[in-house]
C-alpha positions as CSV (number, residue, x, y, z in Angstrom):
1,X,-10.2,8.1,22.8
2,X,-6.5,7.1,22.7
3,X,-5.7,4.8,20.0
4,X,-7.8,4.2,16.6
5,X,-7.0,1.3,14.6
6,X,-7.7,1.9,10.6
7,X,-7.9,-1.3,7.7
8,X,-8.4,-1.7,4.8
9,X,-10.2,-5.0,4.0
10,X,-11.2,-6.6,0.2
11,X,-12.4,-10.2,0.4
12,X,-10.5,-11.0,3.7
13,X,-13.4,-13.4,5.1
14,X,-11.4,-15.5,6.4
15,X,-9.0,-13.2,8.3
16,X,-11.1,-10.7,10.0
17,X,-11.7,-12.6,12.7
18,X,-8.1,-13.4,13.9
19,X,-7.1,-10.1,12.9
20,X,-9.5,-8.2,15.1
21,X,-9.2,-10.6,18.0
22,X,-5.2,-9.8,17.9
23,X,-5.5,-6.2,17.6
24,X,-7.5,-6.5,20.5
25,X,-5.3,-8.2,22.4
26,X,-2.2,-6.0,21.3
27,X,-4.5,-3.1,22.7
28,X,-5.5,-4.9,26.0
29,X,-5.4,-2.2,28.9
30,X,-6.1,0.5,26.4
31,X,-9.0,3.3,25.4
32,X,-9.4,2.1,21.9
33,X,-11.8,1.6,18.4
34,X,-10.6,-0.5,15.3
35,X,-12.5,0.9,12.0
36,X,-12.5,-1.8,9.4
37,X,-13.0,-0.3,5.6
38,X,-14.9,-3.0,3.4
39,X,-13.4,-1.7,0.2
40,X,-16.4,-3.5,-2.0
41,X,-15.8,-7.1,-1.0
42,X,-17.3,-9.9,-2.5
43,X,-17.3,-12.4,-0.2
44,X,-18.6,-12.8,3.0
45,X,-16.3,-10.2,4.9
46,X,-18.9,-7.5,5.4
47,X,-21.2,-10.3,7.3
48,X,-18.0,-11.8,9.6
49,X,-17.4,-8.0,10.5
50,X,-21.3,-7.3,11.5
51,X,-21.3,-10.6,13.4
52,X,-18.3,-8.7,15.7
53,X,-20.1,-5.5,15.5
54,X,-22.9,-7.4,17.1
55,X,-20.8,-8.6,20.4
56,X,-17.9,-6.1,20.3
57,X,-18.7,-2.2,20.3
58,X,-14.9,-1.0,20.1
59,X,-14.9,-1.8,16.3
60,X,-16.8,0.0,13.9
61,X,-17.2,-0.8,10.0
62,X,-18.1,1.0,7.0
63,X,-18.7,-0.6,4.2
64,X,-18.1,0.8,0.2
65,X,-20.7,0.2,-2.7
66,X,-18.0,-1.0,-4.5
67,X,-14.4,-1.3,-4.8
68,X,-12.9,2.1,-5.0
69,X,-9.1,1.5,-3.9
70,X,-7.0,1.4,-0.6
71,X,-6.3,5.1,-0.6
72,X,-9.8,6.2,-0.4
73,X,-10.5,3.7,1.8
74,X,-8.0,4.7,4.1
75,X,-9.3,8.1,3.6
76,X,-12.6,7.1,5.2
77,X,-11.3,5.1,7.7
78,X,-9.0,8.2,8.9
79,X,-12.0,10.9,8.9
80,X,-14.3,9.0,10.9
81,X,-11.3,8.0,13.7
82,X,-11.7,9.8,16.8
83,X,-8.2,8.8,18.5
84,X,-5.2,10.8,19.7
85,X,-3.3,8.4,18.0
86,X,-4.1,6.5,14.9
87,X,-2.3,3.3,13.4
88,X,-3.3,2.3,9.9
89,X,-2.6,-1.1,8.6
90,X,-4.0,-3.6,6.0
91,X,-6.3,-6.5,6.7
92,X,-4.5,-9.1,4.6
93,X,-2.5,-10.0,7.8
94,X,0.7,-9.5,6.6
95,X,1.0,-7.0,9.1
96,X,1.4,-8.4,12.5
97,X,-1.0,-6.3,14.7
98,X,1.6,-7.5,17.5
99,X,3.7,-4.8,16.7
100,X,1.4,-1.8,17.3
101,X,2.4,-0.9,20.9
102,X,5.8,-0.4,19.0
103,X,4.3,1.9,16.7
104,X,2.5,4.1,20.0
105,X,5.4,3.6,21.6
106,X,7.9,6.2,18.7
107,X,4.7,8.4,18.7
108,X,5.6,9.5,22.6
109,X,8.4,11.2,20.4
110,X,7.8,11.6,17.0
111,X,4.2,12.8,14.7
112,X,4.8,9.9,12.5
113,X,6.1,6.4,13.4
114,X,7.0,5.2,9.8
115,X,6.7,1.3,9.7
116,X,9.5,-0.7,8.3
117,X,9.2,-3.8,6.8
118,X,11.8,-6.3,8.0
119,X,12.2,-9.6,5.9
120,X,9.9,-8.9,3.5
121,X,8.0,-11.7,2.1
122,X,7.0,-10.5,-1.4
123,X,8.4,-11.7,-4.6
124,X,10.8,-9.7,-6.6
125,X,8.6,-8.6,-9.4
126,X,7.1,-6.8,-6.4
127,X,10.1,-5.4,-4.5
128,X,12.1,-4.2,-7.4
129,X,9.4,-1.7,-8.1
130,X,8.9,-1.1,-4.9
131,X,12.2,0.6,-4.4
132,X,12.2,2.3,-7.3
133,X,9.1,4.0,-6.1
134,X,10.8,4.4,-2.9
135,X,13.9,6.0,-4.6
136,X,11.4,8.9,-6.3
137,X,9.5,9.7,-2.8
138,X,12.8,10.2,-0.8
139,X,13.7,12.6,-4.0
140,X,10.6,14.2,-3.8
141,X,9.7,14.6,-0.7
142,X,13.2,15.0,0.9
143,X,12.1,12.9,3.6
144,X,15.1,9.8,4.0
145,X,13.0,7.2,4.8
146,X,13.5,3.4,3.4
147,X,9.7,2.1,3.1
148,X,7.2,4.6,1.7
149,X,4.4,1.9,0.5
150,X,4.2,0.5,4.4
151,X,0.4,0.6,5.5
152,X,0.9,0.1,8.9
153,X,1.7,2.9,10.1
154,X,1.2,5.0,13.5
155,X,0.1,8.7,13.3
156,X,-0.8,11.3,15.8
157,X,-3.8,13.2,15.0
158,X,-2.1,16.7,14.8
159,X,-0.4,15.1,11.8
160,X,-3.2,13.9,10.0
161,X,-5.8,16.2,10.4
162,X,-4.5,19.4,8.1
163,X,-3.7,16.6,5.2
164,X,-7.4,14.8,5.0
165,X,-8.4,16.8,2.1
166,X,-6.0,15.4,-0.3
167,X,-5.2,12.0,1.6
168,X,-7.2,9.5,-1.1
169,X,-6.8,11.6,-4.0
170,X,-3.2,11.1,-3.2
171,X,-1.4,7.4,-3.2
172,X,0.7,7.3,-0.5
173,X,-1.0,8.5,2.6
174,X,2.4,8.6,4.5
175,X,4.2,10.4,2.1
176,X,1.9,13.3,1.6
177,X,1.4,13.4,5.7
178,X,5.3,13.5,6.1
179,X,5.8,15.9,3.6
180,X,3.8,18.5,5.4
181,X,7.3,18.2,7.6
182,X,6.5,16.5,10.7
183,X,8.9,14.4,12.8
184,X,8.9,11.0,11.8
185,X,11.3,7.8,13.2
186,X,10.8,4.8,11.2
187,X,9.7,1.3,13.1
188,X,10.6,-2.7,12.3
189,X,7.4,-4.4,11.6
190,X,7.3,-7.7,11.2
191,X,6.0,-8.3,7.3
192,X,4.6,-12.5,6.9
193,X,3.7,-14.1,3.5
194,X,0.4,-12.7,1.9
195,X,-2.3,-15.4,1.2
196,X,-3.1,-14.1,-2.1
197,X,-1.1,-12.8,-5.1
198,X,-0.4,-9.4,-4.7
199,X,-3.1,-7.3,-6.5
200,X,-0.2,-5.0,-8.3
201,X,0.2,-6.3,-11.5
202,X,3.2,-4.4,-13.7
203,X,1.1,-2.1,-15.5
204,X,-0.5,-0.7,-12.2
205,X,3.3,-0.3,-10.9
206,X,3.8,1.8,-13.7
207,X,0.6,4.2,-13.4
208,X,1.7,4.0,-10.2
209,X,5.1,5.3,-10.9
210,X,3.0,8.2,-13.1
211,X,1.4,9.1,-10.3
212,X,4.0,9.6,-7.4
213,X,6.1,12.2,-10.5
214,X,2.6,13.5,-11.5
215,X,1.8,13.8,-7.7
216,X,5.1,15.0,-5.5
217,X,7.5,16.3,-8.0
218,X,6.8,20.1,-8.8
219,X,6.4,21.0,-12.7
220,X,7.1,17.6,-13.7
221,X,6.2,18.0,-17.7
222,X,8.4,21.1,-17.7
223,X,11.5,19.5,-16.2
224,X,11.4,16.2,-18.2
225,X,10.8,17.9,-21.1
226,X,13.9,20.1,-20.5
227,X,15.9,17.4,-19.7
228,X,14.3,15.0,-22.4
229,X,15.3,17.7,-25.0
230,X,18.7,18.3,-23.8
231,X,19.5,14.7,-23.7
232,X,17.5,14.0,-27.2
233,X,19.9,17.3,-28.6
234,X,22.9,15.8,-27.5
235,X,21.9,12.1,-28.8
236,X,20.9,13.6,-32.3
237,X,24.3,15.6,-32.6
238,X,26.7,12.7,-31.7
239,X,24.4,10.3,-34.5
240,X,25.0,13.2,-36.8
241,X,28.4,13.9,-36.1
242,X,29.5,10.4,-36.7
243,X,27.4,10.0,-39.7
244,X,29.2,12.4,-41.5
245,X,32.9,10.8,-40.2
246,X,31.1,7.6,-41.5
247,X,30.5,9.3,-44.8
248,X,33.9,11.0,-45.2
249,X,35.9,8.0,-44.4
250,X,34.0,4.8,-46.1
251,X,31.9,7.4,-48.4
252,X,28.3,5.4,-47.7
253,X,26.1,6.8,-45.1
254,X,24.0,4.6,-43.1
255,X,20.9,6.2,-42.8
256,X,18.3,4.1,-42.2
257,X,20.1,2.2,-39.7
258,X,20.5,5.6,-37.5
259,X,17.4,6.8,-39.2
260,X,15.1,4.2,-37.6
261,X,17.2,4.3,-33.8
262,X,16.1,8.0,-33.6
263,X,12.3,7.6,-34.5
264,X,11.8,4.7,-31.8
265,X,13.9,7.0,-29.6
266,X,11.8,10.1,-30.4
267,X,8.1,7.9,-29.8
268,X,9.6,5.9,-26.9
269,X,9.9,9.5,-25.1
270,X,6.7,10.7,-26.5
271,X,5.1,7.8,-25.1
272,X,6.4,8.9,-21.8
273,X,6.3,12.0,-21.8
274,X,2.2,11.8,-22.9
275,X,1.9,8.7,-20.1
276,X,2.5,11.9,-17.4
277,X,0.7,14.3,-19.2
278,X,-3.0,11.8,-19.4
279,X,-1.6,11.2,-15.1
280,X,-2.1,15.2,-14.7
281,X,-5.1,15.5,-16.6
282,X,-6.5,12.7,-15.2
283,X,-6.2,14.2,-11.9
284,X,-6.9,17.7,-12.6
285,X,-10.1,16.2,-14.2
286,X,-11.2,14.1,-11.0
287,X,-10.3,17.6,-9.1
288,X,-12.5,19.8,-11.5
289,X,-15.1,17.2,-11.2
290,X,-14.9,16.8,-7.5
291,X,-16.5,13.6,-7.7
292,X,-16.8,12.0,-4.2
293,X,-13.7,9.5,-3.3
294,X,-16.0,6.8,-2.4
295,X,-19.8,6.0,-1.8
296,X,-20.9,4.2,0.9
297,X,-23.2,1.4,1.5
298,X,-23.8,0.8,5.5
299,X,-21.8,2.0,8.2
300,X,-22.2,-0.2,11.6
């Protein structure tokens, strides 16, 4: 097999159809398969994808019990793809499946070709994160490239394979394969308008933000607490020492002014620094557990 196609689908019923028709199409001439993950939909999805099951043997669906996230259902997209090349890409066609002979094209040269988003349509509430998030991987991983939460992405299977144990426990499937340090050149991708809203509401870009510090970033506790204290050490000496020049020069000490700034200090870092620890428990829980990523439901 030459080229496997992996998405991730959740209540996409009425985009299957044109999706998997254009990946065909961008394929044409090819030895390929298209695996489409039914992460737990609701709708009809499931039933659209059997229906081109039914006339079309190149794509092959699995379908979850219930919604368990992209990431493992990435994950079982990747394990059952039998391709020398793999592209991964979501099914909410903001990716443009138009652009996948672009993505096989860099992997003649490279392990990973990293997809780019050019003109992205998405709302600031969802970039701004974004690049933040982006900003920790390239620290972490010390891999400089500009779009870490891109899905559609092209992989050869060398560069996949010794990484499948952790890929779904992990978050970002590209940056856990490219910090195994294989050769990577990032793509443009075209990136249209999403037909819902996105499914990232502020609070999951936080724990998300938990988990890439919690996930790439070596003996994060120990490090923030170093530097926490340091910076909390130096913030609690210049309060003090201007207190007491306060004190000498109009004799009356504000205390409970400076008082209550360093308590909400103190339990704003606490907060923070507790937020991590629950993100490393948590996953050395779900580790000690070994609970399965995902159950599945029917596989066609």
């Amino acid at each position: 097999m030459d080229v496997s196609v992996v998405v991730t689908v959740l209540n996409e019923e009425d985009s299957v159809g044109e999706l998997y028709r254009r990946i065909a199409a961008s394929l044409d001439g090819r030895e390929w398969e298209a695996i489409f993950v039914d992460d737990g939909s609701t709708d009809g999805t499931f039933a659209r994808l059997a229906a081109i099951h039914a006339d079309d043997r190149h794509l092959r669906v699995v379908r979850f019990k219930r919604n368990f996230g992209q990431h493992p259902a990435m994950h079982a997209g990747l394990a059952r793809a039998t391709g020398a090349h793999i592209v991964t890409m979501d099914g909410d066609l903001q990716n443009e499946p138009e652009d996948i002979p672009k993505l096989l094209a860099a992997l003649e040269r490279v392990d990973v070709a990293s997809g780019r988003r050019v003109e992205r349509h998405d709302s600031h509430g969802r970039t701004m994160p974004s690049r933040l998030i982006n900003g920790l991987l390239r620290r972490f991983t010390g891999v400089a490239i500009s779009d870490f939460g891109c899905a559609f992405n092209g992989y050869r299977r060398g560069a996949i394979e010794p990484m499948l144990g952790a890929i779904g426990r992990q978050k970002f499937t590209k940056a856990l394969v490219l910090s195994s340090g294989v050769s990577v050149e990032e793509v443009d991708v075209s990136h249209a308008a999403g037909r819902h809203a996105s499914r990232y509401s502020p609070f999951r870009l936080v724990r998300l933000a938990l988990h890439v510090v919690a996930g790439f970033w070596p003996q994060p506790v120990q490090w923030i607490g170093v530097t926490l204290g340091l910076v909390c050490s130096l913030a609690a000496a210049a309060v003090g020492i201007y207190g007491i020049a306060y004190w000498i020069v109009h004799a009356n000490f504000p205390g409970p002014l400076f008082a209550g700034a360093g308590i909400v200090l103190v339990l704003g870092i606490q907060g923070f620094v507790l937020a991590l620890i629950g993100e490393s428990l948590g996953r050395i829980q779900r580790d000690v557990e070994r609970r399965p990523l995902y159950t599945i439901e029917e596989e066609l």
